[in-house]
N, C-alpha and C positions, 0 to 999 in steps of 0.2 A: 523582634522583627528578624526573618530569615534573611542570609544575604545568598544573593546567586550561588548558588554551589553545585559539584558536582554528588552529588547525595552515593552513598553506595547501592548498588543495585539491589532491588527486594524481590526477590523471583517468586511469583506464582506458580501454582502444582506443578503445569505444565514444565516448567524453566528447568526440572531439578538433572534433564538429560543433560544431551551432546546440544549445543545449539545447531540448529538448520543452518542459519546465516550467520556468520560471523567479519563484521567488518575493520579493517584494521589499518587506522593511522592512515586513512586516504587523504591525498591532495589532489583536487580538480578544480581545472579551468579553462573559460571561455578565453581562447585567445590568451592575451597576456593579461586576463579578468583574473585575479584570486578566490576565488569562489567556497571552496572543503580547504580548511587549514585544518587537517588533521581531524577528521574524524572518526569513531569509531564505537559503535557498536553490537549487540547478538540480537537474534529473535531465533525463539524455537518453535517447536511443530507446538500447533493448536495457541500460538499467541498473539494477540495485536499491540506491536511498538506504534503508539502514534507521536509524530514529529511535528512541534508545537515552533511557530514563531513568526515575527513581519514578517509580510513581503519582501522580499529581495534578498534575504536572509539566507538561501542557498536550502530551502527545503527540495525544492523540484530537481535543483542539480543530485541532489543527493540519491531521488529516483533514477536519477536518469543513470548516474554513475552504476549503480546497481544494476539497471536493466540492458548497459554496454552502450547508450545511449551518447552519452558523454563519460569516458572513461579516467578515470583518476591518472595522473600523470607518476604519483609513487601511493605505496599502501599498497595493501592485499584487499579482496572480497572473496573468503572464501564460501562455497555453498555446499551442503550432502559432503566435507573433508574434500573437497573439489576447485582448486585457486578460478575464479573469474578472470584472471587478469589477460587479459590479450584477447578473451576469446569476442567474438562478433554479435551483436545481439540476438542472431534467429539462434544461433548456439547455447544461449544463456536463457530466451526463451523455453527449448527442447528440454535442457535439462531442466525444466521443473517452476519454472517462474514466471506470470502471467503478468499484465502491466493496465491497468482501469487507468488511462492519464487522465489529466487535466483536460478538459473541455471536451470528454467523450471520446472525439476520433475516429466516430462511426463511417463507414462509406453511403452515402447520402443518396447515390443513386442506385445502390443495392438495396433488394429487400430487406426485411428483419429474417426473414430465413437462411439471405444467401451471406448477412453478415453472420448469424450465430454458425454457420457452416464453415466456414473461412479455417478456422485452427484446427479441422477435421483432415486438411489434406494428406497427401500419402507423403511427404516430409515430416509432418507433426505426427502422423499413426505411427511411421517406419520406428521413431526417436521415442517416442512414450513407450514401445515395447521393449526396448533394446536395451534400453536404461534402469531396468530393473528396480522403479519406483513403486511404494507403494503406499497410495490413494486412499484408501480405503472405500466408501461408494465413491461409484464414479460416476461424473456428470456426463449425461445424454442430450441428443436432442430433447425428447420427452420430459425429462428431471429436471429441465432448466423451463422448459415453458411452464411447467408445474412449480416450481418456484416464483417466476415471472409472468402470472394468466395476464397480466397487462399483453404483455408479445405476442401473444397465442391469439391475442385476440385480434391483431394485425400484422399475422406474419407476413401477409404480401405486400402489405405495401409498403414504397420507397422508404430507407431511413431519414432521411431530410422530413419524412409528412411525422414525422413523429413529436410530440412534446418532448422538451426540455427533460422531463423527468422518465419517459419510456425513454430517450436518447441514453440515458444516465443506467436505468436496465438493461438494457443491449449492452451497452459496452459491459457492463459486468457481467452478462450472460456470455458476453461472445468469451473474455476472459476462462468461465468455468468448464466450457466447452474444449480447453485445452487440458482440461483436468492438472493444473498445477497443485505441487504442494507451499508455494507462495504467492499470494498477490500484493506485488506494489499497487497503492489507492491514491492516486494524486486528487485531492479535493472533489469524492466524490458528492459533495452537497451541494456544491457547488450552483447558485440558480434555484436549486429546489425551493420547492413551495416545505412550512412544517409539515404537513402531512407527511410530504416524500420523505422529509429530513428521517422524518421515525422512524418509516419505511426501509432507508439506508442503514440507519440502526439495529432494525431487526435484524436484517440481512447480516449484515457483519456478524453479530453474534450467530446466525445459527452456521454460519462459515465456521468460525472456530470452532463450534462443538463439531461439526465435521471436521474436526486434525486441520483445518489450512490454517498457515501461518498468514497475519497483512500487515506489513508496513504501510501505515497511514501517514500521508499528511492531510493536515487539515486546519482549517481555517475557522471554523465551527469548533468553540471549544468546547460546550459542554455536549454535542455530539463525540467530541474525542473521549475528553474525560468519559463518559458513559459506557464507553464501549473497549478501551485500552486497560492491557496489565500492567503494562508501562509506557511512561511518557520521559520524550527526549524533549529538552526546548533549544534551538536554534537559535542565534546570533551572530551576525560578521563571521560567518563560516566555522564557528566554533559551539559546542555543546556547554549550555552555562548548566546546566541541570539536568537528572536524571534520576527519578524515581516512581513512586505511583500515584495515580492520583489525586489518591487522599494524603500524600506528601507536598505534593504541587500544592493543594489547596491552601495549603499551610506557610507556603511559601512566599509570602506577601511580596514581599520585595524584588521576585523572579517574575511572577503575575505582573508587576506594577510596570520595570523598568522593562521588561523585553517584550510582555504579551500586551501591555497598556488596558488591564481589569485590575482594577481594585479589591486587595483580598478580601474587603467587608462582604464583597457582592459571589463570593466564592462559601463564605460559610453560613 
């Protein structure tokens, strides 16, 4: 039987550069909450880290820390050899980092047009040229509705008339519309119907063949496993594991006590 561990990293093709993200030894907190006792890990271009663990475990802190949301009190985040630390979220947005949260986030009483439009302003145009990143194709109006014919199909109307699962498109369409080279994913399955679930699936993977980096969480495991090079699992603010899936799967004891699946139902 495996016991929680922190496994040594197994890098996928992708991994063998500079890492994109690299985070180091953060601590954040809500108030006088404990939340990140020292976390740290990489993702590189064209990878998906998914972030496995309960509720309350500090996965969404972990997003947010990233995205300047809620900022680690000590630790580094650095991103493109670029420290995160101090800087303000539309800052950390510009340079290169997109955010899918939890529960959508869409504006409800804007169309689907005028939310995929939003990350197009002349702050987000002026920052994406200036910055000297590079995309490779870039996402458009057109390329996202072509990804997304659900949207297309009801660009005018309000985001609020939309399903749970087009809400769940939007918000990842408005994301690709800022052409990042990373996207935090906080529990995109979130509500999905299995169909959609697949649908999320696909999408992730044909994201990383196009070069973008996601840090996943997710609550849907064998959505994660399916689509991750590597998985981190969460615990009381602390990383018990990190390896790839088909190491997790093995990892009976990590499954059992922090994620509550049984490793029989894993092989």
């Amino acid at each position: 039987m495996s016991s929680p561990t922190m496994s040594s990293p197994t890098m996928s093709s992708p991994t063998m550069s500079k890492p994109l993200l690299t985070v180091s030894d953060i601590h954040t907190y809500y108030g006088d909450s404990y939340v990140l006792q020292g976390v740290s890990l990489t993702l590189h271009k064209g990878q998906i880290a998914a972030i496995l663990g309960r509720n309350g475990m500090g996965k969404t802190t972990l997003i947010r820390s990233v995205a300047g949301l809620t900022p680690p009190r000590t630790g580094d985040i650095v991103y493109r050899d670029i420290s995160l630390r101090g800087k303000p979220p539309y800052a950390i947005a510009q340079a290169g980092i997109a955010i899918v949260p939890q529960g959508r986030r869409i504006f409800r009483s804007l169309s689907v047009r005028e939310n995929l439009m939003l990350p197009t302003s002349v702050l987000a145009r002026s920052s994406r040229a200036s910055n000297g990143r590079q995309t490779g194709q870039r996402w458009d109006f057109d390329e996202v509705l072509k990804e997304f014919p659900q949207l297309a199909e009801r660009i005018d109307h309000p985001g609020g008339s939309l399903s749970g699962g087009e809400q769940q498109m939007l918000s990842i369409g408005r994301a690709l519309m800022a052409n990042p080279e990373m996207i935090l994913m906080d529990e995109p399955s979130e509500g999905l119907s299995p169909r959609l679930v697949l649908q999320a699936q696909e999408i992730m993977r044909r994201l990383r063949a196009r070069g973008h980096a996601i840090l996943l969480v997710e609550q849907n495991l064998e959505l994660a496993l399916s689509v991750a090079d590597e998985v981190y699992v969460l615990s009381s603010g602390r990383f018990v594991f990190h390896g790839t899936p088909a190491e997790l799967a093995k990892a009976t004891q990590v499954l059992d006590q922090h994620l509550g699946v049984s490793g029989a139902k894993m092989i």
